[in-house]
N, CA, C and O atoms as a GROMACS GRO file, in nm:
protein
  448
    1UNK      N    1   6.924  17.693   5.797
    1UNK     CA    2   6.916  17.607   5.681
    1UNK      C    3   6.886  17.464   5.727
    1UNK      O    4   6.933  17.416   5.830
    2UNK      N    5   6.799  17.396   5.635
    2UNK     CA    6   6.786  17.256   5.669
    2UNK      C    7   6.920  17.193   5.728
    2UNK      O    8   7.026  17.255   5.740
    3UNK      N    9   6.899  17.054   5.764
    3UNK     CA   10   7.038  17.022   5.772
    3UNK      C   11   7.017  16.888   5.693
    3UNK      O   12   7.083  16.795   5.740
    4UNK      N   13   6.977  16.871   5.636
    4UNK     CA   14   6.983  16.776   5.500
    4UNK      C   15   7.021  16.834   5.389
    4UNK      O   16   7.102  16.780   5.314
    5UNK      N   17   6.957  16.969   5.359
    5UNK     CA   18   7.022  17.018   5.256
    5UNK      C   19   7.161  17.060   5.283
    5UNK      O   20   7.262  17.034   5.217
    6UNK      N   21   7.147  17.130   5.394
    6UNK     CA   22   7.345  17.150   5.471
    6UNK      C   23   7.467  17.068   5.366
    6UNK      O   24   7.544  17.101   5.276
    7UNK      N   25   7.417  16.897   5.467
    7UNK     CA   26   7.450  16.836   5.408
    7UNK      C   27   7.496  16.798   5.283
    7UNK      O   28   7.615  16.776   5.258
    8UNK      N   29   7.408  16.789   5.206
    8UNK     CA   30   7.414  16.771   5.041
    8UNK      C   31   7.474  16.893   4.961
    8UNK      O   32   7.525  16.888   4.849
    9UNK      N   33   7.456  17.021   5.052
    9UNK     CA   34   7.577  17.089   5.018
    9UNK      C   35   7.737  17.072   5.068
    9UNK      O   36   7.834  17.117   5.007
   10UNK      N   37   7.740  17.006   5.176
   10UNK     CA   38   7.867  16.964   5.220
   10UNK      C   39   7.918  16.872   5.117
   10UNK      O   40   8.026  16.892   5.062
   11UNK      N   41   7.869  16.807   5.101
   11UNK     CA   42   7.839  16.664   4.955
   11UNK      C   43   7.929  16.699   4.857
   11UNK      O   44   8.036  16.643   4.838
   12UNK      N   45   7.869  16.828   4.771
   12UNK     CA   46   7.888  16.848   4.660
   12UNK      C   47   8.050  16.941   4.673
   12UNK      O   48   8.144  16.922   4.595
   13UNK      N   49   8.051  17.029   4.775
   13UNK     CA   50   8.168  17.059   4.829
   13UNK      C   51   8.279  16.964   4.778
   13UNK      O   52   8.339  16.962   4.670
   14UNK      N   53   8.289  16.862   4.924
   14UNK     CA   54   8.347  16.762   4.940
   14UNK      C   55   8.406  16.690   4.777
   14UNK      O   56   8.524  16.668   4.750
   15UNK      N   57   8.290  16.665   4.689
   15UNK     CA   58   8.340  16.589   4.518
   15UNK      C   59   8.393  16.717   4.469
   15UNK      O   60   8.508  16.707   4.426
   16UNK      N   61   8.341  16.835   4.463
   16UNK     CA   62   8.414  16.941   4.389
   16UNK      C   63   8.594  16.946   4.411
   16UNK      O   64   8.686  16.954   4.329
   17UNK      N   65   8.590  16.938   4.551
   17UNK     CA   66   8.717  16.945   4.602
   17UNK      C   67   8.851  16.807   4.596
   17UNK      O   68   8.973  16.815   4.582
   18UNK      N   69   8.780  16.715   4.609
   18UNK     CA   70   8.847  16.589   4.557
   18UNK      C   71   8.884  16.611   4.403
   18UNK      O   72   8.998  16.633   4.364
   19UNK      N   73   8.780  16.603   4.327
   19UNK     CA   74   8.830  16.640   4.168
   19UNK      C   75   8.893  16.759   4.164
   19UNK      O   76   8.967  16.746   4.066
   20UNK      N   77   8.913  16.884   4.216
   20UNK     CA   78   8.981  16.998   4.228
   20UNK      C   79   9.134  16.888   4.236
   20UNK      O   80   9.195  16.840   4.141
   21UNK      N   81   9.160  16.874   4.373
   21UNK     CA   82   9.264  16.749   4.409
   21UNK      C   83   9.354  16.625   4.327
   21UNK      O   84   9.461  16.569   4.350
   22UNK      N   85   9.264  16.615   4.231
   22UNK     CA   86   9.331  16.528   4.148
   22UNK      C   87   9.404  16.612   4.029
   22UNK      O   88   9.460  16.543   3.944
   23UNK      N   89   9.407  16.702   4.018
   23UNK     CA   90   9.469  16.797   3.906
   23UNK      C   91   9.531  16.926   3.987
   23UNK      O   92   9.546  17.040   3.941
   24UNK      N   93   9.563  16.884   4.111
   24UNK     CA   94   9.701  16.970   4.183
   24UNK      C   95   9.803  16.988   4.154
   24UNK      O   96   9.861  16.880   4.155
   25UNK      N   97   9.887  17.090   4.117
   25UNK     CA   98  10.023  17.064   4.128
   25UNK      C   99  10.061  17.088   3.930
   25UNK      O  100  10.167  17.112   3.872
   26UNK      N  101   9.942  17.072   3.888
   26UNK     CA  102   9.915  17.053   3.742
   26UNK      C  103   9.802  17.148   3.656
   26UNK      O  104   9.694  17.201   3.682
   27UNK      N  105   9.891  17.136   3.536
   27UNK     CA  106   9.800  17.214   3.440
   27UNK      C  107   9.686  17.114   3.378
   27UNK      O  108   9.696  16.998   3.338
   28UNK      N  109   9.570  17.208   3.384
   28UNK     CA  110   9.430  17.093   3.308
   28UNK      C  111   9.452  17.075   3.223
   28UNK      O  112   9.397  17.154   3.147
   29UNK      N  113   9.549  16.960   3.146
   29UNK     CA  114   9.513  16.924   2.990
   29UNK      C  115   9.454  16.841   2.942
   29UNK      O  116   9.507  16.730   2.947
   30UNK      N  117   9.316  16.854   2.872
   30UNK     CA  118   9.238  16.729   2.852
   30UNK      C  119   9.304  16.619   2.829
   30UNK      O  120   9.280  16.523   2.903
   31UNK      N  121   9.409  16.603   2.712
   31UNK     CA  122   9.457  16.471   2.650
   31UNK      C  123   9.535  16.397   2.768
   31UNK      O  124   9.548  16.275   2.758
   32UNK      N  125   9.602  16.482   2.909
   32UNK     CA  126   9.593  16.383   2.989
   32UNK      C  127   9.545  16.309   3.118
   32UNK      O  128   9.576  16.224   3.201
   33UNK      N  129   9.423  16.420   3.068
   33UNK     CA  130   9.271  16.371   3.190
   33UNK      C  131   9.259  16.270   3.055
   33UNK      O  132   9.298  16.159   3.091
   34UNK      N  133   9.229  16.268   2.945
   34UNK     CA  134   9.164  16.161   2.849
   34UNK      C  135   9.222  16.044   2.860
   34UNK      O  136   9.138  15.954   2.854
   35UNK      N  137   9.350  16.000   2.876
   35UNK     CA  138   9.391  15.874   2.891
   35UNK      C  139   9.471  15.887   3.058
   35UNK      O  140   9.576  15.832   3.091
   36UNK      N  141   9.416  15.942   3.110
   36UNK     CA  142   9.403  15.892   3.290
   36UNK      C  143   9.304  15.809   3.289
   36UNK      O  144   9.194  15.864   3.280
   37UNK      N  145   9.304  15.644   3.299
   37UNK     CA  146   9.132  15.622   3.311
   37UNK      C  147   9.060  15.584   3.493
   37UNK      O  148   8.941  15.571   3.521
   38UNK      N  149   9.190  15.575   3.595
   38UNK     CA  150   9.195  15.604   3.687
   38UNK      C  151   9.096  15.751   3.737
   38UNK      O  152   8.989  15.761   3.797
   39UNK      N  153   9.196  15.858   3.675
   39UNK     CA  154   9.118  15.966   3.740
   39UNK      C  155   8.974  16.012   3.617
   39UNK      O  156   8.885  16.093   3.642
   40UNK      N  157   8.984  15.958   3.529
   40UNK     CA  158   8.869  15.992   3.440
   40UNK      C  159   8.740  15.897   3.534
   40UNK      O  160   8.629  15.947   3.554
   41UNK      N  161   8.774  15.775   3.578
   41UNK     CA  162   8.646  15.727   3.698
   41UNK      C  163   8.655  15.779   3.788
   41UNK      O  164   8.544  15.779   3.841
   42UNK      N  165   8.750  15.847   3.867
   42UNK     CA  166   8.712  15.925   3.972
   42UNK      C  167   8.659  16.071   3.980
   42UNK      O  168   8.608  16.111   4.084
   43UNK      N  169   8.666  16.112   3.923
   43UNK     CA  170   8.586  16.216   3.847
   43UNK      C  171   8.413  16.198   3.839
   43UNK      O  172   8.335  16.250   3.918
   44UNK      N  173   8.376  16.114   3.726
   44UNK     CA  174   8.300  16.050   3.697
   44UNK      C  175   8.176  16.065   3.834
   44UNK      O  176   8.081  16.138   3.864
   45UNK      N  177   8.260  15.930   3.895
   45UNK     CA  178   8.173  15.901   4.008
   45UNK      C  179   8.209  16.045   4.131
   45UNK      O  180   8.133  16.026   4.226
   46UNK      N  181   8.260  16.122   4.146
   46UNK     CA  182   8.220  16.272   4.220
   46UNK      C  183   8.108  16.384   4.113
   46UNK      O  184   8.037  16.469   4.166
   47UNK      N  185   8.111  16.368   4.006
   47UNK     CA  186   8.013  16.398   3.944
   47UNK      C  187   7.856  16.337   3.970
   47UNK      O  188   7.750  16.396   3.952
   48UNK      N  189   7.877  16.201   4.016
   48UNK     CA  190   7.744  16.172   4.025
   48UNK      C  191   7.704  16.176   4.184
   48UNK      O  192   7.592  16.154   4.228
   49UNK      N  193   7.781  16.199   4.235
   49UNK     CA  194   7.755  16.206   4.353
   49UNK      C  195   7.691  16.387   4.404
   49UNK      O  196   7.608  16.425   4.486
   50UNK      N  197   7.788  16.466   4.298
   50UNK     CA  198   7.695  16.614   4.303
   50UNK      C  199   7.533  16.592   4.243
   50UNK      O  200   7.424  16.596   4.300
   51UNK      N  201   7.568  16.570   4.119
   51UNK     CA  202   7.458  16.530   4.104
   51UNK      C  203   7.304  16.434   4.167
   51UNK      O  204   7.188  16.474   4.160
   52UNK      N  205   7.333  16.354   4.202
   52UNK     CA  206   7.253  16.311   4.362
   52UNK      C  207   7.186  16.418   4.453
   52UNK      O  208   7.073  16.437   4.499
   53UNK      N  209   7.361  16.509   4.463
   53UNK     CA  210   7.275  16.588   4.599
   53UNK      C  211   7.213  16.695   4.528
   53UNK      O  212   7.114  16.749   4.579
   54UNK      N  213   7.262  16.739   4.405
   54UNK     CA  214   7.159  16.861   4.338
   54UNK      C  215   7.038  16.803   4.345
   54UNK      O  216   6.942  16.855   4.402
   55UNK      N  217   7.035  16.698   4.291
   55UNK     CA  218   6.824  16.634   4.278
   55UNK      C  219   6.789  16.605   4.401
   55UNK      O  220   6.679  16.550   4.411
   56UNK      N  221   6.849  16.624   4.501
   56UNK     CA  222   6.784  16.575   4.601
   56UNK      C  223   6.749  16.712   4.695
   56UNK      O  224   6.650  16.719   4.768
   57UNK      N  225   6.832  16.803   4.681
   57UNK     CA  226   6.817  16.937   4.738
   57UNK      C  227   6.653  16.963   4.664
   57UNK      O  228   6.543  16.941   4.713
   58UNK      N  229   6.696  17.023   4.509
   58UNK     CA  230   6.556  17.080   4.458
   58UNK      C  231   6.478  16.978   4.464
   58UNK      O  232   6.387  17.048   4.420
   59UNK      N  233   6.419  16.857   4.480
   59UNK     CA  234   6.341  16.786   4.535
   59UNK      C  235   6.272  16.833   4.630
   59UNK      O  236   6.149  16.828   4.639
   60UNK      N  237   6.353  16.886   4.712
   60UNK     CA  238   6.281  16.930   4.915
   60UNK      C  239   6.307  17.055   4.911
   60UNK      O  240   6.247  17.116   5.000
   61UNK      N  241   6.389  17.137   4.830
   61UNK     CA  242   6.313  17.276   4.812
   61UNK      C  243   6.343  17.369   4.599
   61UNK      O  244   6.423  17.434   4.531
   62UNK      N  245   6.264  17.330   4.598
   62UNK     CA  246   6.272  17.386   4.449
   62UNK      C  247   6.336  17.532   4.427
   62UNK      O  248   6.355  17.579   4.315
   63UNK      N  249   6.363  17.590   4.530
   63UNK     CA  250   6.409  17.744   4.541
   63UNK      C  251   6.502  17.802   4.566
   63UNK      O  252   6.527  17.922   4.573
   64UNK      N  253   6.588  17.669   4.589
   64UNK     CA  254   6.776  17.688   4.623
   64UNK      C  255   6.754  17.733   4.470
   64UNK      O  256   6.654  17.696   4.408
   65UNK      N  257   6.856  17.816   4.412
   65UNK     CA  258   6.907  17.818   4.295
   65UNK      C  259   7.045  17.812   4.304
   65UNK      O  260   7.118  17.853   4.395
   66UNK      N  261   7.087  17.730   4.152
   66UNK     CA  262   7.192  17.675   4.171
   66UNK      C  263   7.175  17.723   4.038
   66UNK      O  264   7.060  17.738   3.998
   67UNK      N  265   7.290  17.755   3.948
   67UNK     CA  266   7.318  17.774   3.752
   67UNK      C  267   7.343  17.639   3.747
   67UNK      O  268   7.410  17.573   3.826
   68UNK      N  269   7.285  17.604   3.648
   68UNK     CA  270   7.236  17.502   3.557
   68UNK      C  271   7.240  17.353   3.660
   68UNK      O  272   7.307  17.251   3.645
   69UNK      N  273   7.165  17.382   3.741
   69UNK     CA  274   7.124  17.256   3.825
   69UNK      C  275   7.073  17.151   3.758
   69UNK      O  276   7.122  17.039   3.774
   70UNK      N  277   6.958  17.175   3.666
   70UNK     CA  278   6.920  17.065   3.571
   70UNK      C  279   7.006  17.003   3.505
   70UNK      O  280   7.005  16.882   3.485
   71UNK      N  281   7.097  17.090   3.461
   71UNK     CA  282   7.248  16.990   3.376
   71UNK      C  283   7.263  16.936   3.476
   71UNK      O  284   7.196  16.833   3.475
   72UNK      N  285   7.328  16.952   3.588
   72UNK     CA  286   7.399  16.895   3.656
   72UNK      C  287   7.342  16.748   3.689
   72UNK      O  288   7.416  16.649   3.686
   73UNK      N  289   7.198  16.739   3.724
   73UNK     CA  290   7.125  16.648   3.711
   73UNK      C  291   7.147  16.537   3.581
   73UNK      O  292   7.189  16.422   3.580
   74UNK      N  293   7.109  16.606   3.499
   74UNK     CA  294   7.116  16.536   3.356
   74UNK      C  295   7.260  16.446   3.366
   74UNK      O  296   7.269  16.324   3.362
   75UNK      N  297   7.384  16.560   3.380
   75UNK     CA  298   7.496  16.460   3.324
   75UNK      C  299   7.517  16.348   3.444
   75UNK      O  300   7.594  16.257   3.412
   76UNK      N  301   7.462  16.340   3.574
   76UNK     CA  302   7.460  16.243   3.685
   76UNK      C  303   7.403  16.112   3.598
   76UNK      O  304   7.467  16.010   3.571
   77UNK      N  305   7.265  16.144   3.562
   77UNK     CA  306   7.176  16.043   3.472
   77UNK      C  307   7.307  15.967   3.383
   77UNK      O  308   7.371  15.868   3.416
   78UNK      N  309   7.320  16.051   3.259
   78UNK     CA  310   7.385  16.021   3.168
   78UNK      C  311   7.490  15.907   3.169
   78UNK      O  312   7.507  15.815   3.088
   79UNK      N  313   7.573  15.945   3.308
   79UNK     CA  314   7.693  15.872   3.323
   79UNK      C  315   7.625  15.721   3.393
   79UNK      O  316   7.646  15.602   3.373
   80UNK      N  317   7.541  15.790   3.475
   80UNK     CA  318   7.478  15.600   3.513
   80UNK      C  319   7.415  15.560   3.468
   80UNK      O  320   7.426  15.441   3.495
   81UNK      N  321   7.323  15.575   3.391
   81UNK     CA  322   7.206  15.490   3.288
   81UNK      C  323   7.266  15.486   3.148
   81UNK      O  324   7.233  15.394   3.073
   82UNK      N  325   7.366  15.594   3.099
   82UNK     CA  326   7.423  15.575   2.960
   82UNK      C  327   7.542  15.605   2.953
   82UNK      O  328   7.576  15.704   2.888
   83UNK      N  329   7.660  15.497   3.040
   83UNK     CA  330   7.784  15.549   3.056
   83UNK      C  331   7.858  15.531   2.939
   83UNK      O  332   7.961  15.593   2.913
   84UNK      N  333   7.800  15.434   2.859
   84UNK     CA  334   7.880  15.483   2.718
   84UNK      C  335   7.815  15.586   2.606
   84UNK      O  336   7.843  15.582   2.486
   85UNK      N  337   7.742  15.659   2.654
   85UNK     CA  338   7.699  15.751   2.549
   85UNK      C  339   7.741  15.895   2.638
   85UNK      O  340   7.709  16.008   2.601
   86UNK      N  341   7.812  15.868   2.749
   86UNK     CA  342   7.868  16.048   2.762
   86UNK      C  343   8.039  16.010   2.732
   86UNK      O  344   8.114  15.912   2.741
   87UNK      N  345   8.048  16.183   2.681
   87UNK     CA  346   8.188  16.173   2.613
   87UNK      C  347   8.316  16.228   2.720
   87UNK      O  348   8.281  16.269   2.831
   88UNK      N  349   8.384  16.228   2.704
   88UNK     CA  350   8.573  16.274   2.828
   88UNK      C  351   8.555  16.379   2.724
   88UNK      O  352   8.667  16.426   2.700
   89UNK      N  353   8.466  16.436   2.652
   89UNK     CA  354   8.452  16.619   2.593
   89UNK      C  355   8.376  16.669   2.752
   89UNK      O  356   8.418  16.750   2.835
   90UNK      N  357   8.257  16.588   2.751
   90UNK     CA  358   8.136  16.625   2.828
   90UNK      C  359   8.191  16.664   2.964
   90UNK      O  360   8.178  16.769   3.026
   91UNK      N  361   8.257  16.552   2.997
   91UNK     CA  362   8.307  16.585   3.146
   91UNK      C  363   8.373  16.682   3.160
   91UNK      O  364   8.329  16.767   3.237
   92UNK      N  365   8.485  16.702   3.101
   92UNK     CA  366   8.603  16.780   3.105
   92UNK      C  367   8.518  16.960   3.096
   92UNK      O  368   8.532  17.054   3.175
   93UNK      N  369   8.447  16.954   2.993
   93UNK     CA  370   8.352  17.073   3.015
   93UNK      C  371   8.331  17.082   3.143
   93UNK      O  372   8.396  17.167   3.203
   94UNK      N  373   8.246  17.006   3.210
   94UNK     CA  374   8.162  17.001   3.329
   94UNK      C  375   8.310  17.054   3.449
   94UNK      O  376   8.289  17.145   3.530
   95UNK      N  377   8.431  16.994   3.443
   95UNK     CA  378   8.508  17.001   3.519
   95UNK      C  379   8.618  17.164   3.495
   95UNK      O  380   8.701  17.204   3.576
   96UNK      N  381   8.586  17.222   3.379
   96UNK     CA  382   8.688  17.360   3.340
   96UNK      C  383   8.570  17.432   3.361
   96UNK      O  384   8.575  17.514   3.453
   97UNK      N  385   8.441  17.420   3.286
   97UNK     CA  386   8.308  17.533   3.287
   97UNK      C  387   8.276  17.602   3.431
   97UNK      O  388   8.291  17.709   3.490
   98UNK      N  389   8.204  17.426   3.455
   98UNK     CA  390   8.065  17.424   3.544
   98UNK      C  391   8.120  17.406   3.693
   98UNK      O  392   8.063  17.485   3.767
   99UNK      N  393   8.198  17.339   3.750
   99UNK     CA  394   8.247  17.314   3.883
   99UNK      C  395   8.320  17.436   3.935
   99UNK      O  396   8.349  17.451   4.053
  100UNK      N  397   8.346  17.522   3.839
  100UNK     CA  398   8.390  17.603   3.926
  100UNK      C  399   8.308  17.743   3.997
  100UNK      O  400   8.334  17.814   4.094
  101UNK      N  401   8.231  17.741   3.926
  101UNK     CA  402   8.066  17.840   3.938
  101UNK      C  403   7.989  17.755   4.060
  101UNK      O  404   7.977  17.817   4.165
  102UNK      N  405   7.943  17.639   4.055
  102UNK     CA  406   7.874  17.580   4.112
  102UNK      C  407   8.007  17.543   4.270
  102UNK      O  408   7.932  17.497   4.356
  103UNK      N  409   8.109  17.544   4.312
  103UNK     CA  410   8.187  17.553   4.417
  103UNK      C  411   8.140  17.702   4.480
  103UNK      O  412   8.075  17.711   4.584
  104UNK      N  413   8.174  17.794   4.416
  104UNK     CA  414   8.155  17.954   4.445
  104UNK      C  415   8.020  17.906   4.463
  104UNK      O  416   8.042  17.815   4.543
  105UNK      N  417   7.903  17.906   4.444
  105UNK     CA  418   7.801  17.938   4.454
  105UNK      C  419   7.717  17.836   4.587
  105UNK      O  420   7.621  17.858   4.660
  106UNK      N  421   7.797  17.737   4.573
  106UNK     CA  422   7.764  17.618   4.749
  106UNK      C  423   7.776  17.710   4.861
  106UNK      O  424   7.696  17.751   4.945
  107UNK      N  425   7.977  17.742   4.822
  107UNK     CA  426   8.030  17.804   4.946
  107UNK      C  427   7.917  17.896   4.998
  107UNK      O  428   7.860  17.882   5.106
  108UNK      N  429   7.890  18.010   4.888
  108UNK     CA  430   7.773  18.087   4.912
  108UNK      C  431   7.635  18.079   5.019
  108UNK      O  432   7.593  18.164   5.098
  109UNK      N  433   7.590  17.958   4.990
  109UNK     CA  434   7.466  17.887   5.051
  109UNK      C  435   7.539  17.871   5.160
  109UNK      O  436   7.530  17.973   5.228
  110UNK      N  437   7.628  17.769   5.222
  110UNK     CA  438   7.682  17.742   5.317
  110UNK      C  439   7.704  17.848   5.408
  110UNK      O  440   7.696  17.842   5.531
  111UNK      N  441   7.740  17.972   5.315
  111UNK     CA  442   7.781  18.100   5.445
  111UNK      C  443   7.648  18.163   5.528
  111UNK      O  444   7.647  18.233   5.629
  112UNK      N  445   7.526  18.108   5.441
  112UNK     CA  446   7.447  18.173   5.502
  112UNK      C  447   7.367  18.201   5.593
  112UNK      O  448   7.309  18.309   5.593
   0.00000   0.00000   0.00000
């Protein structure tokens, strides 16, 4: 495997697992991820940092597949060019849905 893409899978690892980290020990309840505004920015910014390395992977090879890589892209955008037009619905999705498919599916790449 490249080792840039390696990388940027180590990347996305690495934010999955930090935000995994901040809700240790604890049950996910939105209303108090919603007024955490501490961990609601740290979140945030490990989201955009997957996001980074998703666009930057399919950039240099369009053929990794990843489930819903383009979202993942999108909500990176969203939060930095329109951080007040994404919602603590949006994320929190992204963080119960999507992070946990897209962890399983790195590890995957990584083993290979």
């Amino acid at each position: 495997m490249d080792n840039e893409i390696q990388t940027w899978l180590f990347d996305i690892n690495s934010a999955i697992s930090e935000i995994d980290d901040f809700f240790e020990g604890e049950i996910k309840i939105f209303e108090n991820y919603r007024q955490d505004i501490k961990t609601k920015r740290a979140v945030e910014r490990n989201i955009e940092i997957i996001g980074e390395a998703v666009k930057r992977m399919l950039d240099k090879n369009s053929d990794i597949e990843l489930t819903n890589a383009r979202k993942i892209v999108d909500a990176r955008n969203r939060i930095i060019h329109g951080y007040d037009t994404i919602s603590d619905d949006v994320i929190w999705g992204i963080i119960i849905r999507h992070l946990p498919k897209l962890k399983t599916e790195v590890k995957e790449l990584l083993n290979k």
